[in-house]
N, C-alpha and C positions, 0 to 999 in steps of 0.2 A: 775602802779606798775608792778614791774617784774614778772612771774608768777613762783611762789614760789610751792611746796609742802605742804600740811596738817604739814606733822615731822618739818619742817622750822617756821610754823607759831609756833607750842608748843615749839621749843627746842628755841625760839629767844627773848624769854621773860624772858626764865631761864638763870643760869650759862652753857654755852658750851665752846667748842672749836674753834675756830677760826682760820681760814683758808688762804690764801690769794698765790693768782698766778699771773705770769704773762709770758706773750709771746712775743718773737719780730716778725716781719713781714716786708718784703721786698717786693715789687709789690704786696702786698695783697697775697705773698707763706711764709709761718711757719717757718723762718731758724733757731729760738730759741725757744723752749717751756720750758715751766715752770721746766722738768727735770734739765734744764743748768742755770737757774736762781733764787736764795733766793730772796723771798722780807726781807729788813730789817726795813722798816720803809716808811712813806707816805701817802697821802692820796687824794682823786679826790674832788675837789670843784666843786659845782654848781650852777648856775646862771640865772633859766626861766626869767629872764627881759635879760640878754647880748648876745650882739649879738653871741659869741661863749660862749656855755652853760657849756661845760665841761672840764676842766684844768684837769690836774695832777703833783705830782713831787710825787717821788718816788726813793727809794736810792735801788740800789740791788748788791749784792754778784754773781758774775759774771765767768765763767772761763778765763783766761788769754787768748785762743785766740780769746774772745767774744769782750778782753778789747782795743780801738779804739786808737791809736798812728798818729804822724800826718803825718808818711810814710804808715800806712795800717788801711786800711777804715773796719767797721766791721757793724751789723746791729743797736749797740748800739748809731753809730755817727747822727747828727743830717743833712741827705743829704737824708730825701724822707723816712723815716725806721718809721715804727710806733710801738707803744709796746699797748697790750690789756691787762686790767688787771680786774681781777676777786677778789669777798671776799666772804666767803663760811662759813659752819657751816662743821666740820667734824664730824660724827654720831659714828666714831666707840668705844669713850670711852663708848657707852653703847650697844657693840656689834653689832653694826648693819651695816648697810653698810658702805662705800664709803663718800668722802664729796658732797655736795649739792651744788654748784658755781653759784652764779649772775655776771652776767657782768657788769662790772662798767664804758664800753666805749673804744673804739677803737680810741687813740689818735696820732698824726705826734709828733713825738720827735724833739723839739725845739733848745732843749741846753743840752748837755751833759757834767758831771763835773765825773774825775777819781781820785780818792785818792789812793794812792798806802802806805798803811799801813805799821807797824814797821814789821809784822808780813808773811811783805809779800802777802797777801791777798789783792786782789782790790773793792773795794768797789765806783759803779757807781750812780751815781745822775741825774737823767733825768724829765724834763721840759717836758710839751708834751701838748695839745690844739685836742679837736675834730675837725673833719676831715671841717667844717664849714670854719674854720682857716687857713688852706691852700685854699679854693678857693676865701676866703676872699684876701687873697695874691697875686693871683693870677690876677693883675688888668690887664685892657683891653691895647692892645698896641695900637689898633685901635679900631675907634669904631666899636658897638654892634647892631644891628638892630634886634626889634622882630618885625615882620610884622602885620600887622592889621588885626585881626581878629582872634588871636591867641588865646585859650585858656588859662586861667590864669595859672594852674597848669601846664598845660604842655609845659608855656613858662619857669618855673622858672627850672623843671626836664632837659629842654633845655640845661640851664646854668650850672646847676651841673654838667649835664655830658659832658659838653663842657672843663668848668673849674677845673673837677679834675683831678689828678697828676696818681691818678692809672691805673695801664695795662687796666681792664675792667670799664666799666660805672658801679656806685655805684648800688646795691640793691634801691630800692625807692617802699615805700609804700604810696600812694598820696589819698585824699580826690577827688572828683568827683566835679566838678562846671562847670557851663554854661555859664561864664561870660568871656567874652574876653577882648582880650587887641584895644588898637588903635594903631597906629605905633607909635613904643617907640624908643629912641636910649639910649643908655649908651654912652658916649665920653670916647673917650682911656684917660684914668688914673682910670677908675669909677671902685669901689668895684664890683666886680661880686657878692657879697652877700649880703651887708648891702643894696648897692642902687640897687639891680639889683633883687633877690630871696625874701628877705624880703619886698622888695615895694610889690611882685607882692602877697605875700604871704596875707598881711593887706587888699592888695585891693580884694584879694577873702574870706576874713572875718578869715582866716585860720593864724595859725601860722608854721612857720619850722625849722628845727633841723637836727642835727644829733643823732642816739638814741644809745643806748649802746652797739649795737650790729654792730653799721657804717653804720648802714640804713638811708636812708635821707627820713625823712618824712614829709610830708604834712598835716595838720588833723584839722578840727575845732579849733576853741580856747574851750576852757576846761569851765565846768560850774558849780557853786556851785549847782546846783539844781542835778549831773551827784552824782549816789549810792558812796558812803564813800567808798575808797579801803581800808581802815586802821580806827579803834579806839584803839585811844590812851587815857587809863582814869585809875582811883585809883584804889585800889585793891592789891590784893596779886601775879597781873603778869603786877604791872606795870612799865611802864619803864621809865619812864620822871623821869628826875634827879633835872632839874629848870625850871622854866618856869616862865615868865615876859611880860606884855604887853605894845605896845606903841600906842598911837594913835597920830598921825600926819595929819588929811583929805588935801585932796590937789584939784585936778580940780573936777567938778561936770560936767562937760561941755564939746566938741569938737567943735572948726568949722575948717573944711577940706576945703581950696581953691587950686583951680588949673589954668592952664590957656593951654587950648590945641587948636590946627590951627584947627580941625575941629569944636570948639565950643563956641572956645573965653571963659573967665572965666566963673568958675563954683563955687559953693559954698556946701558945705554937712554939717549939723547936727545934733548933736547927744544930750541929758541931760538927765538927771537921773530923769527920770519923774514917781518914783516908790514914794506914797506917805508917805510910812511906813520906806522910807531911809533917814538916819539924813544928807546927803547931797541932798536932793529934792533941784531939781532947783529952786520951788518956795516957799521954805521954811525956816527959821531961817538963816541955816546957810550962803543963801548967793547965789550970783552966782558969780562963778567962773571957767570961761570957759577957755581952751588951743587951740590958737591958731596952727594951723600948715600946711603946705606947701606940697602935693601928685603931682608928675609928671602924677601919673596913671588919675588922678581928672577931665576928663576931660568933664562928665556930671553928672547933679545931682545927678539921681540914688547911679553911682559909687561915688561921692563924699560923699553919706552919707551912704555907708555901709561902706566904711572906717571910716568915721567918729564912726561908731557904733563898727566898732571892734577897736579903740583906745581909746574909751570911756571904754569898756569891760575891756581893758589892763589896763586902770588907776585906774579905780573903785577898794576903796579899798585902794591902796595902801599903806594909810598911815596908816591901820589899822592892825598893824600887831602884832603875837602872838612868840616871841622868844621861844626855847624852847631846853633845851640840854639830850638827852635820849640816853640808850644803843642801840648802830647803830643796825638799818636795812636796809641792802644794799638792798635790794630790792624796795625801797620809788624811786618814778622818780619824778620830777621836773612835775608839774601839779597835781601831784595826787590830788585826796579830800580825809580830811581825819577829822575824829569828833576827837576833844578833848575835854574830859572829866575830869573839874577839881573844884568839887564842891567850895572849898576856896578862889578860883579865879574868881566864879559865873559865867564857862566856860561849856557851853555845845550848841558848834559850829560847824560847819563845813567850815573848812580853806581850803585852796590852799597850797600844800608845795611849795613856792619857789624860795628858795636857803638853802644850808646848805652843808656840809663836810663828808665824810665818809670816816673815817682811816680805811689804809689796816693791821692794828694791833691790838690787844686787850685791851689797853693799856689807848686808848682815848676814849672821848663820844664822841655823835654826834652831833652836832649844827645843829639846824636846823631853818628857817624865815618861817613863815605860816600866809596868810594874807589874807584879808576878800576877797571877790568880790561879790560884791552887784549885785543884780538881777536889771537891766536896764530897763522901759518898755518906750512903748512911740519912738518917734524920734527928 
């Protein structure tokens, strides 16, 4: 969760104001801020299962020479220009300060659409993707070689800052592991992200992102056992509007195969060998394992800490808690958060992860929150 103030957490339960900025950026320098630009409408979807986590479309009121013609390029065109946008609580209808601003992510502007109004006023519409997206784009023309020996984390910091478009190498806040790579290639056409950061990301049990602020992180996988950032429950401050559940169970199971020159096949796995979980390997409901294929897999060990962090990612999945409440931009994709819903016989603590947060007042928030079962065992 973003770190919010004390007045955010009271004023965001009540009736407020709401707020909402944005800025353009060219080589990662300011050539727009929010002075030059209205939001009119929009909002950033989220996604902790895809591979790029953070989307946006967003329509803004723009000055005429901000607006993008196809003889003159401006920051709004979609040629390398990103726009960051913010959603805020402003305090001063009861005197007090200044507004309070979340970030809602540092996005590459996609597509740009211009309406040019009866009134004369331009009104622009932009498509935009965290910065993941662009070096997802970015495929190899040649191949990739990480040498043997490599650390895991700081073969995947390798490729970001290899494969991103910006003047400087991104901010990176990265998790610590001991675990190395074997000599890997990527072949020219290969994702510098999907097959290239996030292999190496699973195989160091860790997941990665871009986070709302353009930072590329690295950081454990998240765990229900990890303190509640948020309770959401009944009362006279509370905010859930619906809320519905669905239960779907799906794999119980991993086995990780690989086949590497120094070790010829390997095999990793993973079950739910917690005996108090309704998917227990050896219980009722059944085994149901996912099979699946790691370039990294090239000895047991690795094979079955991946195993263990793909088991981690599916556990759960199909048990999930819908719920649509007045937005708090503050909420990030992992969070834990308890809900609290006596009539629903809910008092849990879920994973937020995916859901919508309008830059306007106008809409609620959707939000997916879904179990993740405690894994013991291998």
């Amino acid at each position: 969760m973003y770190p919010v103030s004390a007045r955010w957490q009271a004023a965001v339960v009540h009736s407020h104001r709401v707020v909402s900025r944005a800025e353009l950026r060219s080589g990662d320098v300011v050539v727009a801020d929010s002075s030059r630009l209205t939001v009119l409408s929009g909002s950033v979807k989220i996604d902790q299962t895809a591979a790029v986590r953070r989307t946006c479309e967003v329509e803004l009121q723009a000055p005429v020479d901000l607006v993008p013609t196809f003889i003159r390029r401006t920051a709004l065109d979609p040629f390398g220009n990103e726009i960051r946008l913010w959603r805020g609580i402003d305090y001063r209808l009861a005197g007090t300060a200044g507004p309070e601003l979340v970030p809602l992510g540092a996005f590459r502007v996609e597509v740009t659409s211009v309406t040019d109004g009866p009134a004369g006023d331009y009104v622009v519409t932009l498509s935009g993707y965290d910065r993941s997206d662009a070096i997802s784009r970015s495929s190899y023309e040649r191949p990739y070689a990480i040498a043997s020996g490599t650390n895991l984390v700081d073969a995947a910091a390798a490729i970001v800052a290899d494969r991103s478009s910006l003047p400087t190498t991104p901010q990176m806040l990265l998790t610590a592991v001991t675990e190395t790579t074997p000599l890997h290639l990527l072949e020219e056409g290969a994702d510098p992200w999907s097959d290239g950061v996030q292999q190496l990301a699973i195989a160091a049990g860790a997941e990665a992102f871009f986070d709302v602020t353009g930072t590329f992180v690295m950081r454990p996988e998240p765990l229900l056992v990890d303190p509640a950032a948020l309770v959401l429950s009944e009362g006279p401050e509370c905010v859930i509007l619906e809320i519905d559940r669905e239960y779907n169970p799906g794999f119980n199971g991993v086995i990780i195969t690989g086949e590497g020159a120094q070790a010829g096949p390997t095999r990793g796995e993973a079950f739910d060998l917690n005996p108090s979980s309704p998917t227990y390997w050896h219980g009722r409901y059944g085994r149901r394992p996912k099979w699946e294929t790691h370039p990294l897999a090239i000895t047991t060990p690795i094979a079955t800490r991946i195993a263990r962090t793909r088991l981690l990612q599916l556990s759960g999945a199909g048990e999930q808690v819908n719920l649509s409440m007045i937005p708090n931009a503050a909420l990030a994709e992992g969070d834990i958060v308890r809900v609290q819903r006596a009539r629903s016989g809910l008092d849990d603590l879920l994973m937020f992860e995916s859901g919508e947060i309008p830059l306007t007042h106008d809409n609620p928030m959707p939000l997916v929150f879904r179990d993740r079962r405690v894994i013991t065992g291998g």
